[in-house]
Each structure stands twice: as structure tokens, then as C-alpha cells.
VOKE-339545 format. One line per field, with one value per atom (N, C-alpha, C): residue in three letters; x, y, z; residue number from 1. Coordinates in steps of 0.05 Angstrom, whole numbers. Example, Ala and Ser with C-alpha at 12.3 -4.5 7.8 and 13.67 -1.06 7.14 Angstrom:
<recs>
r <- ALA|ALA|ALA|SER|SER|SER
east <- 264|246|264|257|273|258
north <- -114|-90|-66|-45|-21|1
up <- 156|156|156|142|143|157
k <- 1|1|1|2|2|2
</recs>
This chain:
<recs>
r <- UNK|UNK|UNK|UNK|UNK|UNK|UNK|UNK|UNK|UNK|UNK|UNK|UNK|UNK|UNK|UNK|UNK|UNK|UNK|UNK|UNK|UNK|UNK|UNK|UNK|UNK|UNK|UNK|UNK|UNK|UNK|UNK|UNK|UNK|UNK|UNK|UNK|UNK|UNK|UNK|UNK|UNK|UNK|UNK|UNK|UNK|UNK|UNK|UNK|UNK|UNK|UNK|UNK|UNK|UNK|UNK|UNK|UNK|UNK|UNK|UNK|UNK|UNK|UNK|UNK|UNK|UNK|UNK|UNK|UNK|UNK|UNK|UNK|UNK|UNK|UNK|UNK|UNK|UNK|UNK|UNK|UNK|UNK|UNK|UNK|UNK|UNK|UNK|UNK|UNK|UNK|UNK|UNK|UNK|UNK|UNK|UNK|UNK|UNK|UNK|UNK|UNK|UNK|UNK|UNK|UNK|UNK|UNK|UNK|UNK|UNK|UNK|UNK|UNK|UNK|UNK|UNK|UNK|UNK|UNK|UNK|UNK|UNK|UNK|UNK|UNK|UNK|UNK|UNK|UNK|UNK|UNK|UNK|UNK|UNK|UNK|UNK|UNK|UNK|UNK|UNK|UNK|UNK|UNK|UNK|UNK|UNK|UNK|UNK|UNK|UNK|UNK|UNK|UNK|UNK|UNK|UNK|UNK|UNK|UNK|UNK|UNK|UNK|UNK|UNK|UNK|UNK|UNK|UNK|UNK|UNK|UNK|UNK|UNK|UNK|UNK|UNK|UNK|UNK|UNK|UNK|UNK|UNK|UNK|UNK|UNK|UNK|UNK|UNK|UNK|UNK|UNK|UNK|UNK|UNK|UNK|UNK|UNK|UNK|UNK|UNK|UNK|UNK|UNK|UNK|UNK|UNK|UNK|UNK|UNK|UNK|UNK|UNK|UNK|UNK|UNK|UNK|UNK|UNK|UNK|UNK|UNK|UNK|UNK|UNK|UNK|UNK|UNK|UNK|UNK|UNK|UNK|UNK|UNK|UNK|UNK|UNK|UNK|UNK|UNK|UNK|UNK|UNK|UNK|UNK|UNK|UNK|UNK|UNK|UNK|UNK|UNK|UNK|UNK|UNK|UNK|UNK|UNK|UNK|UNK|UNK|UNK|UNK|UNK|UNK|UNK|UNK|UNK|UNK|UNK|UNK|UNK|UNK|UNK|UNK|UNK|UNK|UNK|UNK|UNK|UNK|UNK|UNK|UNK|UNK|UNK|UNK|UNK|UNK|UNK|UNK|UNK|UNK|UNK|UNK|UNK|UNK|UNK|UNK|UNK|UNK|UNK|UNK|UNK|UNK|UNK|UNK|UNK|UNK|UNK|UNK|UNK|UNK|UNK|UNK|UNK|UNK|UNK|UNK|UNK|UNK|UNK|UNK|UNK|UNK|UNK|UNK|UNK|UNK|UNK|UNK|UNK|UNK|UNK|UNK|UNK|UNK|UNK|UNK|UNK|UNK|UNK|UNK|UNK|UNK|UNK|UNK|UNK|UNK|UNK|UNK|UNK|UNK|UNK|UNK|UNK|UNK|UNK|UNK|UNK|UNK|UNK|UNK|UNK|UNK|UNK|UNK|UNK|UNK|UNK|UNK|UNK|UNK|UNK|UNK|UNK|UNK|UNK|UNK|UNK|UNK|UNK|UNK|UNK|UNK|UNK|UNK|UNK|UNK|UNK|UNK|UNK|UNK|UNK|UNK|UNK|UNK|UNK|UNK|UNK|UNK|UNK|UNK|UNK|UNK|UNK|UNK|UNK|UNK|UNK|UNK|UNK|UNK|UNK|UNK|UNK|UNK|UNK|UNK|UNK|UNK|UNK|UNK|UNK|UNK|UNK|UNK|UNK|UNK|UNK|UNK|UNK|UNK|UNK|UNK|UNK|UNK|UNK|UNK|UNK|UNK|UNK|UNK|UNK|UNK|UNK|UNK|UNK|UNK|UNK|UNK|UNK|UNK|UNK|UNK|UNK|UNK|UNK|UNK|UNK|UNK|UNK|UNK|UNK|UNK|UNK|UNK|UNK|UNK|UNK|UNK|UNK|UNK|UNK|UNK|UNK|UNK|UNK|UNK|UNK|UNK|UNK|UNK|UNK|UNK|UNK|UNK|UNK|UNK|UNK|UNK|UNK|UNK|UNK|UNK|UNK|UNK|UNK|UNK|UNK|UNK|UNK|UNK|UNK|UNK|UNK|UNK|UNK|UNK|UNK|UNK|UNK|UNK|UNK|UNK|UNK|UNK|UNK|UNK|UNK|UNK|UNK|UNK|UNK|UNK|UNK|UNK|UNK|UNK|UNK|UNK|UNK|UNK|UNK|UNK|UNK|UNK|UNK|UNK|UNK|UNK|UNK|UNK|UNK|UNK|UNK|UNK|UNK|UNK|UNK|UNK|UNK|UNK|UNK|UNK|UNK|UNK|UNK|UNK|UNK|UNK|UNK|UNK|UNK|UNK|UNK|UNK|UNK|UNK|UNK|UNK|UNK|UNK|UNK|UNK|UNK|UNK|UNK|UNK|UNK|UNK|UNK|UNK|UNK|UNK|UNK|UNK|UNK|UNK|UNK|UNK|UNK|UNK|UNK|UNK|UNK|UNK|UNK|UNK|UNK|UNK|UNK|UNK|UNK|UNK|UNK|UNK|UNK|UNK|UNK|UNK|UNK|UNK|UNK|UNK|UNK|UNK|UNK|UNK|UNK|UNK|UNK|UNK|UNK|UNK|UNK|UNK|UNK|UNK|UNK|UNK|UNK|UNK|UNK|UNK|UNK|UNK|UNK|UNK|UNK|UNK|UNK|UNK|UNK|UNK|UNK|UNK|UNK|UNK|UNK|UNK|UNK|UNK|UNK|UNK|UNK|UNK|UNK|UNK|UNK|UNK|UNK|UNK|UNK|UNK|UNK|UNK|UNK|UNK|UNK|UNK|UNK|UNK|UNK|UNK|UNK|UNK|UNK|UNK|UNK|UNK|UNK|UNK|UNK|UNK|UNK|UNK|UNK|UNK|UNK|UNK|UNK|UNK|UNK|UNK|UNK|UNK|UNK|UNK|UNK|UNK|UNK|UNK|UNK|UNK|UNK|UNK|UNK|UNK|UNK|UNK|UNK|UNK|UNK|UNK|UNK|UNK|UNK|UNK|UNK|UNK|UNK|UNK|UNK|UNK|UNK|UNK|UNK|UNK|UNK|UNK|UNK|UNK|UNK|UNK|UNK|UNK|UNK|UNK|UNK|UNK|UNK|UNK|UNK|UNK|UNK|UNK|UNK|UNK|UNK|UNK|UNK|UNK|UNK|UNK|UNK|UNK|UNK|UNK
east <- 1985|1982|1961|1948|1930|1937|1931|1945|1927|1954|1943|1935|1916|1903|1918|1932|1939|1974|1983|2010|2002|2022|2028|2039|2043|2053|2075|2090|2116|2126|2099|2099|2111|2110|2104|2081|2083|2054|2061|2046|2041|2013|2018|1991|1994|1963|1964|1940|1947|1936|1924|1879|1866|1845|1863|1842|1850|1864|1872|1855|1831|1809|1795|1802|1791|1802|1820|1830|1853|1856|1877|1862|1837|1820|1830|1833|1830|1853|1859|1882|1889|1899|1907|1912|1895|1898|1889|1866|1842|1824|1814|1780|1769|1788|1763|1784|1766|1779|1772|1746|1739|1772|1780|1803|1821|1826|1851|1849|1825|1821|1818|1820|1815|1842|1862|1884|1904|1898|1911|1899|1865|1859|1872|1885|1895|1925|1938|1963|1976|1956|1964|1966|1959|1957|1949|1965|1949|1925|1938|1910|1910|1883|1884|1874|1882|1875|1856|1829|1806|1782|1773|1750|1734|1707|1688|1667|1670|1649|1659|1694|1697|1696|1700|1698|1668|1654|1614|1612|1617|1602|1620|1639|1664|1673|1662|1667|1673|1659|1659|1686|1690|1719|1743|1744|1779|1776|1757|1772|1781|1801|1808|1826|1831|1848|1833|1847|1838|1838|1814|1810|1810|1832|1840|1826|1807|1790|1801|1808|1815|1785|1795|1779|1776|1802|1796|1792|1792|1784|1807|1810|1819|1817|1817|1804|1817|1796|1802|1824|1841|1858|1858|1845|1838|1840|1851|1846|1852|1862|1866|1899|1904|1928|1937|1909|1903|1926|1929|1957|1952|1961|1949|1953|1955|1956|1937|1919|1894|1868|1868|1852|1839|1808|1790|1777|1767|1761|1728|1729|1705|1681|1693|1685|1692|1672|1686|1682|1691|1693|1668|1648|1622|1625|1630|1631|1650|1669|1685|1675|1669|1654|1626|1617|1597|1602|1626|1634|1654|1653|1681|1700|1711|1738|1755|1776|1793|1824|1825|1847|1840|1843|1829|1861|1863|1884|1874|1900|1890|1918|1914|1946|1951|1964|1991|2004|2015|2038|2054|2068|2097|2101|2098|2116|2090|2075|2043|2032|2022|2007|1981|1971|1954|1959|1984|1993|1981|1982|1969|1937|1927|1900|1898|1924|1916|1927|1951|1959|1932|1920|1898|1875|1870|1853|1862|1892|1907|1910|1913|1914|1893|1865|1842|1835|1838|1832|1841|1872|1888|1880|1867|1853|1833|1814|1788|1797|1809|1814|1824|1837|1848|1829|1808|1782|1765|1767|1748|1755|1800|1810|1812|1813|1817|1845|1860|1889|1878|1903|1909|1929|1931|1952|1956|1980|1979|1998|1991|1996|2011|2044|2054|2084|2078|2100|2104|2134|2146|2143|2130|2138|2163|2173|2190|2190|2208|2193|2220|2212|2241|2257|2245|2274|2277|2262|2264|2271|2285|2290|2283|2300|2287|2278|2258|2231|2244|2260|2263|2285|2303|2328|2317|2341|2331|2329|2326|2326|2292|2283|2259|2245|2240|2234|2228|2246|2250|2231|2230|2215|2190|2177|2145|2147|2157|2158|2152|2168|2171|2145|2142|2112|2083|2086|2065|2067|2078|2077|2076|2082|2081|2049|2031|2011|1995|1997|1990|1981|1996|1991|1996|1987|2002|2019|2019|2033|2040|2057|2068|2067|2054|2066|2084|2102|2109|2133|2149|2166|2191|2196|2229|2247|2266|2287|2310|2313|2344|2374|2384|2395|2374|2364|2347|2353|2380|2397|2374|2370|2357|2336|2326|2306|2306|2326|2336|2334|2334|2338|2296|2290|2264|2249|2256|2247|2252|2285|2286|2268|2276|2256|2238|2212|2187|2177|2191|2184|2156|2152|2124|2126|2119|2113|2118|2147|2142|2140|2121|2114|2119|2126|2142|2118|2110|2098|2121|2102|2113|2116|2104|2110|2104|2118|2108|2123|2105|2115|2140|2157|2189|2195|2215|2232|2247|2258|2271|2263|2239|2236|2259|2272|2294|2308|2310|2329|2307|2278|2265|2260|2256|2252|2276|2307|2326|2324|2317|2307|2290|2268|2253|2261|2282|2291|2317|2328|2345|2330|2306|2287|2281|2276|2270|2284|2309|2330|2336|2341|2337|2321|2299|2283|2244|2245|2228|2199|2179|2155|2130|2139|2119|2123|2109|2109|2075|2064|2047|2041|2030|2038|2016|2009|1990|1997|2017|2011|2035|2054|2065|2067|2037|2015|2001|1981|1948|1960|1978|1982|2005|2017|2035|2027|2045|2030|2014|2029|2011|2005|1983|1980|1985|1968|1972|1999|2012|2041|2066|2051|2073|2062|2039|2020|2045|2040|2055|2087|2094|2124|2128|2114|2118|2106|2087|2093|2112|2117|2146|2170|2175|2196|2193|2166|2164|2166|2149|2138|2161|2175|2195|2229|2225|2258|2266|2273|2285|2308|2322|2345|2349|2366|2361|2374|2386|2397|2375
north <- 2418|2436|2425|2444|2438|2426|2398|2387|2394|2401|2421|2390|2397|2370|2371|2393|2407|2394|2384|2368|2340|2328|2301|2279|2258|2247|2245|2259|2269|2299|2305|2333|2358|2343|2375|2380|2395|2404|2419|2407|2421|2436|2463|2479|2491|2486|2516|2534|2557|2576|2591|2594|2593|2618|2634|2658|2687|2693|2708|2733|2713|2723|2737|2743|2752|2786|2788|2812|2829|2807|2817|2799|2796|2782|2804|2806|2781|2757|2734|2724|2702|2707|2686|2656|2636|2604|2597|2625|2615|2617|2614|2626|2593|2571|2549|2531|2542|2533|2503|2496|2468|2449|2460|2444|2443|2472|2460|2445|2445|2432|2402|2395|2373|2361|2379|2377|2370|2383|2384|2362|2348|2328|2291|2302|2271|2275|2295|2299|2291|2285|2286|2306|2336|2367|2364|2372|2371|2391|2412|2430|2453|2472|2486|2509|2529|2568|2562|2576|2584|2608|2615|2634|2615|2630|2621|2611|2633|2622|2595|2601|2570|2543|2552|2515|2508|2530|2518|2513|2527|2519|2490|2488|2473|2449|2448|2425|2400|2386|2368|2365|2378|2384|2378|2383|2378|2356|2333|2304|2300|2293|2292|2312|2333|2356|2372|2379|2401|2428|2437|2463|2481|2502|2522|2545|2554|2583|2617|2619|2646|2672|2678|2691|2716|2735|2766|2760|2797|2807|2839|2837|2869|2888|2907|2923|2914|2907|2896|2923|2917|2935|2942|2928|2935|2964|2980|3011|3034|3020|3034|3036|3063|3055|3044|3034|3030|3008|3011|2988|2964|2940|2922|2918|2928|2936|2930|2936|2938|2900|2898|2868|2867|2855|2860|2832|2820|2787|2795|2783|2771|2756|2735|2708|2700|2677|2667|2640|2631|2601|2586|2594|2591|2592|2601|2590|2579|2567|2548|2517|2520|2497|2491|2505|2501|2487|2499|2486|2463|2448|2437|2438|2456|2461|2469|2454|2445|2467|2482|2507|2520|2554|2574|2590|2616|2632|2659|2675|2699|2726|2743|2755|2780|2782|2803|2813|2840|2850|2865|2854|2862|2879|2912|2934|2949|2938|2964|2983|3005|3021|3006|2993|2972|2958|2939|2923|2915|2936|2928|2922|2925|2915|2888|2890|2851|2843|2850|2823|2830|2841|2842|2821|2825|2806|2778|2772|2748|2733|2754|2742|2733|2749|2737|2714|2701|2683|2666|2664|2639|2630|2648|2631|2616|2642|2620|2595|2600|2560|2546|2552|2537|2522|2545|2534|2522|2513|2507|2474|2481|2450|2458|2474|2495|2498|2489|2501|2531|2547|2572|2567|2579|2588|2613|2625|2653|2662|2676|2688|2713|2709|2730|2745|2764|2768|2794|2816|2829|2855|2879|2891|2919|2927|2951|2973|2976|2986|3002|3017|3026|2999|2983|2965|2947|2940|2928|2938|2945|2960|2941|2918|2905|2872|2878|2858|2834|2829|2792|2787|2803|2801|2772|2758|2736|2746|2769|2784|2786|2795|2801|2791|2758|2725|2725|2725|2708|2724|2748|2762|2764|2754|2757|2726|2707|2683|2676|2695|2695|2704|2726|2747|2727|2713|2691|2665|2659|2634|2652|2673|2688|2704|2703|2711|2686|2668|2643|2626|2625|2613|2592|2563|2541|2526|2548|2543|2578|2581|2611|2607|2625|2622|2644|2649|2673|2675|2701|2702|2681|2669|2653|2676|2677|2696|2696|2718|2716|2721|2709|2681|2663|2641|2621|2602|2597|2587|2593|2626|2636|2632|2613|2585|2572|2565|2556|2566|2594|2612|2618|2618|2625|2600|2581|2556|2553|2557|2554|2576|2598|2618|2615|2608|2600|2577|2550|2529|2512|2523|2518|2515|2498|2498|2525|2536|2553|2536|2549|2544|2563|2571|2588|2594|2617|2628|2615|2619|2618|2644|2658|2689|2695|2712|2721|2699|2701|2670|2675|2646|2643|2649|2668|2671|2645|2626|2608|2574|2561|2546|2521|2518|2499|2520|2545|2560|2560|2563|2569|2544|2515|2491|2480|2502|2496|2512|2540|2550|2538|2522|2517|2481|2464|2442|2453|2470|2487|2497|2510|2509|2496|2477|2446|2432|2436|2430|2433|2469|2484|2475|2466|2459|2474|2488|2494|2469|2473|2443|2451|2459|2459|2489|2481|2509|2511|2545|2545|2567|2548|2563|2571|2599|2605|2607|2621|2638|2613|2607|2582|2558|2548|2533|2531|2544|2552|2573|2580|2600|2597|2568|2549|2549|2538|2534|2504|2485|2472|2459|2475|2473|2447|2419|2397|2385|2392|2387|2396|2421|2447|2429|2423|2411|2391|2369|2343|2350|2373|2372|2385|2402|2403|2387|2375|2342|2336|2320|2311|2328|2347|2361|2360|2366|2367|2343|2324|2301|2273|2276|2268|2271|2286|2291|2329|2336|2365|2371|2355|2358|2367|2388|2404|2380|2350|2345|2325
up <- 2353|2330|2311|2307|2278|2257|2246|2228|2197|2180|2160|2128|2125|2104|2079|2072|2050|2045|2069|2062|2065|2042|2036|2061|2057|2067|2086|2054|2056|2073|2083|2097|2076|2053|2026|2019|1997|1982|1961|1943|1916|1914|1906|1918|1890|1875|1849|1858|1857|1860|1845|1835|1813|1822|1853|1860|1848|1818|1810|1805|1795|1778|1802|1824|1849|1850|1835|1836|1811|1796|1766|1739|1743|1715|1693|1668|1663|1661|1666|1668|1645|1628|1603|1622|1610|1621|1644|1652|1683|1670|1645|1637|1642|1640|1645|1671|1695|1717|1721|1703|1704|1696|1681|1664|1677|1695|1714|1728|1745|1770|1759|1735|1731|1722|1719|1717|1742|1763|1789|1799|1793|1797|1804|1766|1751|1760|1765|1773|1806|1827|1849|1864|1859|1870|1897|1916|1944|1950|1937|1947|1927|1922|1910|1931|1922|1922|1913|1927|1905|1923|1893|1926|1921|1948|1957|1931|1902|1878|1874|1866|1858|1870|1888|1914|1916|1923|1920|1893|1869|1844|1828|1829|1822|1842|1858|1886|1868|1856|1844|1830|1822|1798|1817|1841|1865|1861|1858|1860|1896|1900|1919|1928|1911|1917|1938|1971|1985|1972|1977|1980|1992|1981|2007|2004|2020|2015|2017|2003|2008|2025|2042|2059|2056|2050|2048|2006|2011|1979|1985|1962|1949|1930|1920|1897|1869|1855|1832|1819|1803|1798|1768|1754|1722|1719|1706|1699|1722|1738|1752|1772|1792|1808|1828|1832|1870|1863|1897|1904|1921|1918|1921|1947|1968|2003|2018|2013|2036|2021|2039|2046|2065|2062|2085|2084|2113|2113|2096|2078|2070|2078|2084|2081|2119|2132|2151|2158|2181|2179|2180|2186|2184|2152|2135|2106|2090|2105|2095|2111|2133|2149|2128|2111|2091|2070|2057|2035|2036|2070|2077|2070|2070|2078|2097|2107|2123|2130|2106|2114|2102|2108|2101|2096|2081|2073|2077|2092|2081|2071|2057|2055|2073|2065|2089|2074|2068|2058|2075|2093|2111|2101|2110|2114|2093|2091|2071|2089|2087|2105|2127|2102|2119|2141|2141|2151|2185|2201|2226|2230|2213|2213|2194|2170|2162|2190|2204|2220|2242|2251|2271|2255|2235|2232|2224|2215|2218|2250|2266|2289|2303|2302|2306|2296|2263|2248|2259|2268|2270|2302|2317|2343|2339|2313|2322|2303|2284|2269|2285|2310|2324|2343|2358|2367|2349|2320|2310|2292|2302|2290|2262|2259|2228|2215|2194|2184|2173|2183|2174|2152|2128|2107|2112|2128|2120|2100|2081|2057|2066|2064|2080|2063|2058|2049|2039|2039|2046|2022|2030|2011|2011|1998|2002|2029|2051|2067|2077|2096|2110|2131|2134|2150|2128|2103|2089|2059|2053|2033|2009|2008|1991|1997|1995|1989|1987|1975|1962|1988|2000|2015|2040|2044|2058|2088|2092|2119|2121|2099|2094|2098|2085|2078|2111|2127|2145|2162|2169|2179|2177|2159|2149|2158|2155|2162|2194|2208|2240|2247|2238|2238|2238|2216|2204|2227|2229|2264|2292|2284|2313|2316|2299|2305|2304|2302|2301|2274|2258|2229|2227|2217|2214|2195|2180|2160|2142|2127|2120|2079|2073|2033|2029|2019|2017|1995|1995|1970|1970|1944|1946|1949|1969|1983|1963|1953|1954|1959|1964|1957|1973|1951|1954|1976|1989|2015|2041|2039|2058|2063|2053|2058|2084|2094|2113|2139|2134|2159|2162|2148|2151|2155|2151|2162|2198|2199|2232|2247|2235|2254|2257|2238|2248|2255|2248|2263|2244|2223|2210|2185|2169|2139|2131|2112|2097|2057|2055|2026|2007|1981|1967|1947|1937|1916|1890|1873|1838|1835|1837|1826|1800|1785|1760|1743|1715|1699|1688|1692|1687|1660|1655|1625|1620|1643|1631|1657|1648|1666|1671|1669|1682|1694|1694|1718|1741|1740|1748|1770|1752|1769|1788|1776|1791|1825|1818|1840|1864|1856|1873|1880|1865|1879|1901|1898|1916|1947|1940|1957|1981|1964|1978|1990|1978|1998|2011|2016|2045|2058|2058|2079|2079|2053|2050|2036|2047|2046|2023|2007|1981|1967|1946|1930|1928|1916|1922|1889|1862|1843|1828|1814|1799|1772|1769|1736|1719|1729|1717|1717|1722|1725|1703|1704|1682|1664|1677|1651|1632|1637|1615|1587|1567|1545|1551|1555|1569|1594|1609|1637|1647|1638|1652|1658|1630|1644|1659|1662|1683|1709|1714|1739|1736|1729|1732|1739|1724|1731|1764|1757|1793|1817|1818|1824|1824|1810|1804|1820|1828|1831|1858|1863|1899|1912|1909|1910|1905|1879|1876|1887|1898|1906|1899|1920|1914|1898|1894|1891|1860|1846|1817|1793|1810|1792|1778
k <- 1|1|1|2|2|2|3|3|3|4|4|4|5|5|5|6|6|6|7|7|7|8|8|8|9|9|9|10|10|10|11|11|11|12|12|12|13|13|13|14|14|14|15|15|15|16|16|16|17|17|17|18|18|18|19|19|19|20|20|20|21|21|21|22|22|22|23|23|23|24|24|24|25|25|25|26|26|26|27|27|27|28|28|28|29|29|29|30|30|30|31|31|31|32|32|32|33|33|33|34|34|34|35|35|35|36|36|36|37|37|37|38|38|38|39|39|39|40|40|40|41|41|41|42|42|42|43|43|43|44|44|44|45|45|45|46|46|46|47|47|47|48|48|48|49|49|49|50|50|50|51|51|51|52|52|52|53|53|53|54|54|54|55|55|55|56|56|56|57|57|57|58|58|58|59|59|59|60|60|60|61|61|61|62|62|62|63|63|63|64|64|64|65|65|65|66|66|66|67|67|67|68|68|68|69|69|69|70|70|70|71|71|71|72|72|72|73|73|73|74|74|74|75|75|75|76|76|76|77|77|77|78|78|78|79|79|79|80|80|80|81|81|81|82|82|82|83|83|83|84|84|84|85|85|85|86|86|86|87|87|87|88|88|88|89|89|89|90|90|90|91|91|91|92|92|92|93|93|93|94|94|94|95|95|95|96|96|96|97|97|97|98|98|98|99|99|99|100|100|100|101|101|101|102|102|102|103|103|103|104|104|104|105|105|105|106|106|106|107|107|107|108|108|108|109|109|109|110|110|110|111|111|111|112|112|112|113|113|113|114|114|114|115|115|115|116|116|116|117|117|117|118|118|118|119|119|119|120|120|120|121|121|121|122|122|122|123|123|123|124|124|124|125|125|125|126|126|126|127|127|127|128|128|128|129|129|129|130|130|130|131|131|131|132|132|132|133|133|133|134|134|134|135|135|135|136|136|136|137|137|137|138|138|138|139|139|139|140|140|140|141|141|141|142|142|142|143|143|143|144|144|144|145|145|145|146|146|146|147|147|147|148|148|148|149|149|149|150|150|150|151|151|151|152|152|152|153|153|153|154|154|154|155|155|155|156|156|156|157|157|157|158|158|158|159|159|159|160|160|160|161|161|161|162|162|162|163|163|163|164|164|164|165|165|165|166|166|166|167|167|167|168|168|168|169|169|169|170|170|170|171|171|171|172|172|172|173|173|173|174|174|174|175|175|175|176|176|176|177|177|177|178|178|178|179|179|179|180|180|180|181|181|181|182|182|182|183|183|183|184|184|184|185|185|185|186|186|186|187|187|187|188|188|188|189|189|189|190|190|190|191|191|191|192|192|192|193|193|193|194|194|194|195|195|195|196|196|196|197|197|197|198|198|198|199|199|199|200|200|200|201|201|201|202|202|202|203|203|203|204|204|204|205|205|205|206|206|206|207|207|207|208|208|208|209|209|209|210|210|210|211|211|211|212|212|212|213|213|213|214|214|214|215|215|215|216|216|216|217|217|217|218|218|218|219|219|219|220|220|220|221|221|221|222|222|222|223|223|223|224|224|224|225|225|225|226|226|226|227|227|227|228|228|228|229|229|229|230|230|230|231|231|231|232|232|232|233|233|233|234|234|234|235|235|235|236|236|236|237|237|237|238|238|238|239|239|239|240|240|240|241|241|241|242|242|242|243|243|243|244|244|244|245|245|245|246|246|246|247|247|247|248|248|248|249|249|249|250|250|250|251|251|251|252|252|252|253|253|253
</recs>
């Protein structure tokens, strides 16, 4: 198997995610990406989310943090209803082999109208990185559907999870399930690094950091966080605490 640069030692990862501005700009606490990345820098961050502007113009700024390229794009959604469904590859490994980088991402939304043409082009991607010694991140996860009624259910989780190793991904990001237990089940089914989104920013962060050392417990191998991150009151130390949480020990106590 493709060994993915983006986990630790410890076979976790702390991932913040800084490709917002790719499709929901404007975003309160991304306007100076220099500062995060210099933040995720001094903190130990295994890898960051970024597009293709930020990793060529900003390279300097990861430090030793991997950079993970996000490959597709979607319709910016400012002012408008479009739904965030349809994703088309951009970018390809011929330009992440440019900007060296070592795992590439791309998303999926389980159960969207789109859906059979992301996993067609998920399934293509994750051969050729494989011919090329490439990590895949596939960005996978569940939206409202008829077998899935609801989205967060650990039935759901597990399924976009299975989906994401079964088209060949080497690793899975996707929603924390709930009940957060069901971590566990989506771990055995796919056999692969599942890593957990942050999601939308926490009303109460110690329920929040309790969620994701629970996580971890189950058996889930990093989190993968944007908006309660950079968009903290203050970012460097939301960075450090999750460090600390992953890195340090799962456990909520």
C-alpha cells in the first residue's frame, strides 16, 4: 500500500484544512493564510488542505508540514442556490508532482445526483497515484438520500467509508458519525485511515474536543480541521490544542 506522508509516527494526523476560500470566500480567519501556515508550522501539523494557488505561492510557509492538494473545484456559492454537489478534477498529478506533493484529495458527496461521476473520477485517480506511488485522501461523505435518510447516522459514516477504500483510496476524511462509537464500525469496514472533518465551528469546545478524543478511541487516525482552526479567536492555539489531543493521547480525560 501507498504509504501516506501525511500520518505521524504514531499512524495519526493532525490535518487543518485552508481550501475554503476555493468555494465559500469570504471566510472570517483565512484572509492571511501566511499566518496559519506558520502556525501549523511551529505547532507540529502534519499536513495541510490547500489548492494549487496556495502550495506554489506559499510553499515556503509549510515548514515541514505536508501538503495536501486538493484537485477538483466547485461553484463558488456566494449569492447564490447552487448546491454544493457537483465537482470536477481540475488539477492533475502532473501538477502536484510540480509542486511536490506527495497526497492529493478529492470530494465525494454519497447519495448527490452527481455522485457516479465523482466516484468515476475517484476511481480513476486512486489507480493512477498508485502507478505513480501517490497518497489519495478521499474526501468522502454522506449526504441526505433515500437509503440514507440521515446523513450523520453511523450506517451512513460507514458506507462512504467502505465506498472510499473500495474504489481505491488510501486513506478516507469524512463526517464524525453519530453516535461517535460508530467510529469503530467504519474503521473495520474499510481497513484504512478514517480521518474526521471538524465541521461547522463548535458552540461549546470542550464538548466538542470531547467528541473527537472519543473518536480516537474508537479507532479513528486523525482529524482533519478548517473553520475551528483559523477561524478561532485565537487560531495558534486551537492548532496546538489539537495537537495535543491527537498526538497526545485520545482519551477525553
Amino acid at each position: 500500500m501507498t504509504a501516506l506522508d501525511i500520518l505521524a509516527s504514531d499512524g495519526r494526523a493532525v490535518i487543518i484544512a485552508i481550501d475554503h476560500g476555493l468555494y465559500s470566500w469570504p471566510c472570517r480567519g483565512l484572509a492571511d493564510r501566511g499566518a496559519i501556515l506558520d502556525a501549523c508550522a511551529a505547532s507540529g501539523v502534519d499536513g495541510v488542505i490547500a489548492s494549487y494557488g496556495t502550495i506554489r505561492d506559499l510553499r515556503a510557509r509549510f515548514g515541514r508540514v505536508k501538503p495536501v492538494l486538493k484537485l477538483d473545484l466547485t461553484t463558488l456559492t456566494v449569492g447564490s442556490h447552487y448546491p454544493l454537489t457537483e465537482y470536477v478534477l481540475a488539477y492533475t498529478l502532473d501538477d502536484a508532482a510540480r509542486l511536490g506533493v506527495q497526497t492529493v484529495l478529492t470530494f465525494i458527496q454519497l447519495g448527490a445526483p452527481f455522485e457516479l461521476e465523482a466516484l468515476r473520477q475517484a476511481a480513476r485517480l486512486a489507480a493512477e497515484c498508485d502507478r505513480r506511488g501517490l497518497g489519495y485522501l478521499c474526501e468522502i461523505m454522506p449526504v441526505e438520500s433515500r437509503m440514507f435518510p440521515d446523513a450523520e447516522a453511523g450506517e451512513a459514516i460507514v458506507a462512504a467509508c467502505r465506498t472510499g477504500q473500495e474504489i481505491g483510496a488510501h486513506a478516507v476524511k469524512t463526517t464524525i458519525p453519530v453516535p461517535v462509537g460508530d467510529v469503530a464500525a467504519a474503521v473495520a469496514a474499510s481497513g484504512i485511515p478514517v480521518i474526521l472533518a471538524g465541521g461547522a465551528p463548535a458552540a461549546d469546545p470542550v464538548a466538542y474536543d470531547a467528541t473527537i478524543a472519543a473518536a480516537l478511541d474508537h479507532g479513528a487516525s486523525g482529524i482533519a480541521i478548517g473553520r475551528n482552526a483559523w477561524g478561532a479567536t485565537d487560531p495558534a492555539a486551537a492548532i496546538r490544542r489539537f495537537v495535543r489531543l491527537v498526538h497526545g493521547g485520545g482519551s477525553a480525560g
